[in-house]
N, C-alpha and C positions, 0 to 999 in steps of 0.2 A: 465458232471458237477455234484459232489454231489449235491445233495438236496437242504443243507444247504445254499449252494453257490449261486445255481438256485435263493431260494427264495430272498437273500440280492442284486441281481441283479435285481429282480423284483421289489422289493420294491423300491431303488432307480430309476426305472424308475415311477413308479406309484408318488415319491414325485415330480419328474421333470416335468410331466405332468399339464396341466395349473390347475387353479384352483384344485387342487385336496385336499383331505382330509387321514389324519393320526392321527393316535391313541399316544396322547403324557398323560401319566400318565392317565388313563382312558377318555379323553378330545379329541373330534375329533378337528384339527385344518385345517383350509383352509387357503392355498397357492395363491397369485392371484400374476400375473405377471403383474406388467408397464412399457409401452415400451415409450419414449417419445424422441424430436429429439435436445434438448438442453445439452451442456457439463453441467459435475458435476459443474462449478462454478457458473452457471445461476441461475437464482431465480426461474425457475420451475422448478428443479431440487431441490433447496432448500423447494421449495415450497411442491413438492412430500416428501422427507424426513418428514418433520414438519408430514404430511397428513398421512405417512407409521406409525412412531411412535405411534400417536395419535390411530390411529385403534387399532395397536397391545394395546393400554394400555384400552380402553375401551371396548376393547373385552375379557379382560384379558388372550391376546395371543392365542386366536380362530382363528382371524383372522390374518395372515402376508402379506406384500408385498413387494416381491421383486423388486427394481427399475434396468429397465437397461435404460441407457442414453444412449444420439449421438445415435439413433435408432438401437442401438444392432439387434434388432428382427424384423427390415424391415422399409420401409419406412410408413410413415402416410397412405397412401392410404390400403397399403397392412396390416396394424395395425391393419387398425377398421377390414376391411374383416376378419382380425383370429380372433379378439374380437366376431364376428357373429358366427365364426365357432367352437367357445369355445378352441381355441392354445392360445389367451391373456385374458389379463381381464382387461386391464385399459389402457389408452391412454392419453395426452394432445393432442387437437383442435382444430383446430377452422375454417373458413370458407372453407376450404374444404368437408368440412359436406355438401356444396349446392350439393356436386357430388350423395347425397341420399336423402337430401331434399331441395325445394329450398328457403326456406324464411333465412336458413344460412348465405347468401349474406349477408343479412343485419348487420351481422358479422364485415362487413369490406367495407362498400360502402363508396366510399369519399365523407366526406364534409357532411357525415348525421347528426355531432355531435357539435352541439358550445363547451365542454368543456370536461373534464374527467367525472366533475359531470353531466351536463348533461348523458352521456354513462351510468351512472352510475342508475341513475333515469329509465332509458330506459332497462334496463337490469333486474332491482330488480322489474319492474313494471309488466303489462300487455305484452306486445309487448315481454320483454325480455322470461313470461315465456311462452308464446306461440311458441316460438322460441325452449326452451328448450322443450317442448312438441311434437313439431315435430320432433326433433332430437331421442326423444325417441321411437317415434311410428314409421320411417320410417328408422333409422340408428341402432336401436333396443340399442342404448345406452343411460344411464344416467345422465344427466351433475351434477355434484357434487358438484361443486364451479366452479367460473370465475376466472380469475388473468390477468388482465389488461394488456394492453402492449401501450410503450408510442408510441404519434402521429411518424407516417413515414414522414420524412423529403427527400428532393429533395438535393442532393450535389450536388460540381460541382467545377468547376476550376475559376470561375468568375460570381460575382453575379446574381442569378438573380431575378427580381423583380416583373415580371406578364407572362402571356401567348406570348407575344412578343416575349421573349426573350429567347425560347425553340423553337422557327421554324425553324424544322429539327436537333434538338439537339438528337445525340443519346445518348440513356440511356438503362439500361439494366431495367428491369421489370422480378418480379419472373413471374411462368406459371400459370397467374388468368385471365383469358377471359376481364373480367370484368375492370383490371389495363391495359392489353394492351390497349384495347378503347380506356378507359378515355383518357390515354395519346397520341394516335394518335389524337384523337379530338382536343385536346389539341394543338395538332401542331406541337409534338416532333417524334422522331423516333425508338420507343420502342423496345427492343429485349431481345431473352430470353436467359438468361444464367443460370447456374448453379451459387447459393453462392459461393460455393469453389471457378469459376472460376473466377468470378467477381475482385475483385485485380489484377489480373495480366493484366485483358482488360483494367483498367482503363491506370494501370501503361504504356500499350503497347498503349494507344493512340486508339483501337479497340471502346469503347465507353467513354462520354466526363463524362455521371454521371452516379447515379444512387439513388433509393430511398429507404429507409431504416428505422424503428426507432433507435432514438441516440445509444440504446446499444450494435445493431448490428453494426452499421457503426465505435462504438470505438470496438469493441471485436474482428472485420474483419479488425483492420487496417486501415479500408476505409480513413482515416484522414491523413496517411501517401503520398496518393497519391493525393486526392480533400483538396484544400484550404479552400472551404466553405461548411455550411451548411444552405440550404437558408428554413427556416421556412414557407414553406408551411402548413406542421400536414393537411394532405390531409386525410388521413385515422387515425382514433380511431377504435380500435377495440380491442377484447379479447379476449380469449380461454378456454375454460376449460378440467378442468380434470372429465373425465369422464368412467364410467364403466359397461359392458356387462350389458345390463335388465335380461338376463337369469343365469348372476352373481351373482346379486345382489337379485334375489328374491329366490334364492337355499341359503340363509343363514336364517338363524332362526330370528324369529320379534326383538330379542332384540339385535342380533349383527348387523341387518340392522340398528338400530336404533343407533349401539356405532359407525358405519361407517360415519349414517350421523350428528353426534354430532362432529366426529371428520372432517368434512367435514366445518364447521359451524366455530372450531377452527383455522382451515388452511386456512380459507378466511379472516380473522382477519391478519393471517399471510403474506400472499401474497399481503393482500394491505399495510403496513407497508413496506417489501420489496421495494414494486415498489413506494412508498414514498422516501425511502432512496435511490433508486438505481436512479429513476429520476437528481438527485442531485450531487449524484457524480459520475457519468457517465459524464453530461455535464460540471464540474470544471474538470474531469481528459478532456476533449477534449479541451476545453480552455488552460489545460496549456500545449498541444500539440501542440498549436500554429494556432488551428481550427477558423477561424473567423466565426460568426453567423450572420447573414442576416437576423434581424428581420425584414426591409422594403419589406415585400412581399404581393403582391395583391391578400390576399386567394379569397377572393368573385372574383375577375376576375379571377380564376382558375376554382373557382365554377362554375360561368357560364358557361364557357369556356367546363368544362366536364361533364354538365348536360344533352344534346343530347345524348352523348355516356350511362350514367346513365339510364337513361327512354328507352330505347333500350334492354339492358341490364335484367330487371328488368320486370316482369312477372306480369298482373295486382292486384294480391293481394301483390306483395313485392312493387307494386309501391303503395298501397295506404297506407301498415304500414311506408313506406319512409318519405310520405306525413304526418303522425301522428308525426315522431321524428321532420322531419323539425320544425311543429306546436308549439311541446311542446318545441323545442328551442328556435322559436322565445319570447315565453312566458319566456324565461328565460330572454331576453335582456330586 
């Protein structure tokens, strides 16, 4: 190979390399790669765009991020691991993180939260940034912003109304330790499938529901097969976008600084989204001919999966559990 050739070979692999840096007009620029597991039409996908932009404009194009969706570059698990091992540099999350630290749970434990706002107090608070603190010091990543994700809802073929009415009901459960329990305690009879597959066990009679929040169960069809959606909102929880600690401190004080300004912007963004997308998410399932089961006995769910909970739950995630509870009830 000439020379000449050699080097334009090398260079485009040195750009393809994660984070890496190139010489644009005397201006070194850094490259970081997002790997996240939602289609382009989702709002963290939107939510990422809004967050890529903004970097590039207060870095004045120092910094870029490339987005790949629907997990181009591997699944969640296998994301953060190359985030650690500098092949990524940014990621969306979320209680998967307990698999490196464990107060993450508290991510997504059911029935921690009376409201959005409440989550929301809990998040921006103490509890939330300890959370974010651990994540940093034991998952070696930085949470950037949250972007909320609405309550997971119980579907099904025929109403239902409290813990009664799920003895022996199977249902599919993603693979979270933590959701199997609750809902064996519960009474029902949980199993793990794959999303992809999910649809087609319902439509096949294999499982009777499953649980989901609204966007996923309209985006997955789930409406075409299940009549209802019985309003449990078992689980609130969040995720964030978040990026390599050793990413993020290899950039210079003032482009860390345009990263997290525009970090500040994109969370302004992603709650406005999930404001609008709340709304018409659940009018397009309505006029899909979805009935909604608001008559559901969350507090006898509650009890019902609070044995499985405190099992679950390590004694320091059981007593920051015991603070969200507290500060809920203060909100009633």
């Amino acid at each position: 190979m000439k020379k000449a050739g050699w080097l334009s070979a090398l260079t485009a692999l040195l750009i393809f390399v994660s984070g890496c840096s190139q010489e644009t007009q005397g201006e070194e620029v850094t490259t970081w790669k997002l790997n996240h597991f939602s289609d382009t039409s989702h709002n963290w996908h939107r939510t990422a765009e809004f967050f890529a932009e903004r970097v590039e404009e207060n870095t004045d194009g120092q910094v870029v991020i490339d987005i790949y969706p629907s997990g181009q570059l591997g699944d969640e698990t296998n994301t953060i691991n190359s985030i650690q091992y500098g092949a990524i540099d940014l990621t969306i999350t979320g209680e998967t993180l307990q698999n490196w630290t464990p107060n993450a749970i508290l991510m997504a434990t059911p029935y921690a939260f009376e409201s959005q706002e409440h989550m929301r107090r809990i998040i921006e608070g103490d509890i939330g940034r300890t959370i974010e603190e651990d994540i940093q010091k034991d998952a070696g990543l930085t949470p950037l912003l949250y972007i909320e994700r609405s309550p997971r809802n119980l579907t099904s073929n025929a109403p239902i109304h409290s813990p009664e009415d799920i003895q022996g009901f199977d249902m599919r459960v993603p693979n979270v330790p933590l959701f199997v329990d609750v809902w064996s305690e519960a009474g029902a009879n949980p199993q793990l499938i794959s999303l992809s597959e999910v649809f087609t066990a319902l439509q096949q009679g294999v499982i009777q529901g499953q649980e989901n929040p609204n966007d996923l169960i309209q985006s997955n069809g789930f409406y075409e097969v299940q009549d209802y959606i019985n309003e449990t909102e078992h689980v609130r929880s969040w995720i964030y976008i978040t990026v390599g600690n050793e990413q993020m401190e290899s950039l210079p004080e003032d482009q860390q600084q345009g990263v997290l300004e525009a970090a500040e912007d994109a969370q302004e963004f992603a709650r406005e989204l999930y404001e609008e997308d709340v709304e018409t998410v659940e009018n397009t399932l309505r006029e899909e001919g979805v009935q909604f089961n608001e008559d559901v006995d969350q507090e006898a769910f509650r009890e019902a999966m609070i044995p499985a909970i405190e099992e679950n739950l390590e004694p320091e995630q059981q007593e920051l559990y015991r603070q969200i509870l507290e500060e809920g009830e203060d909100e009633n």
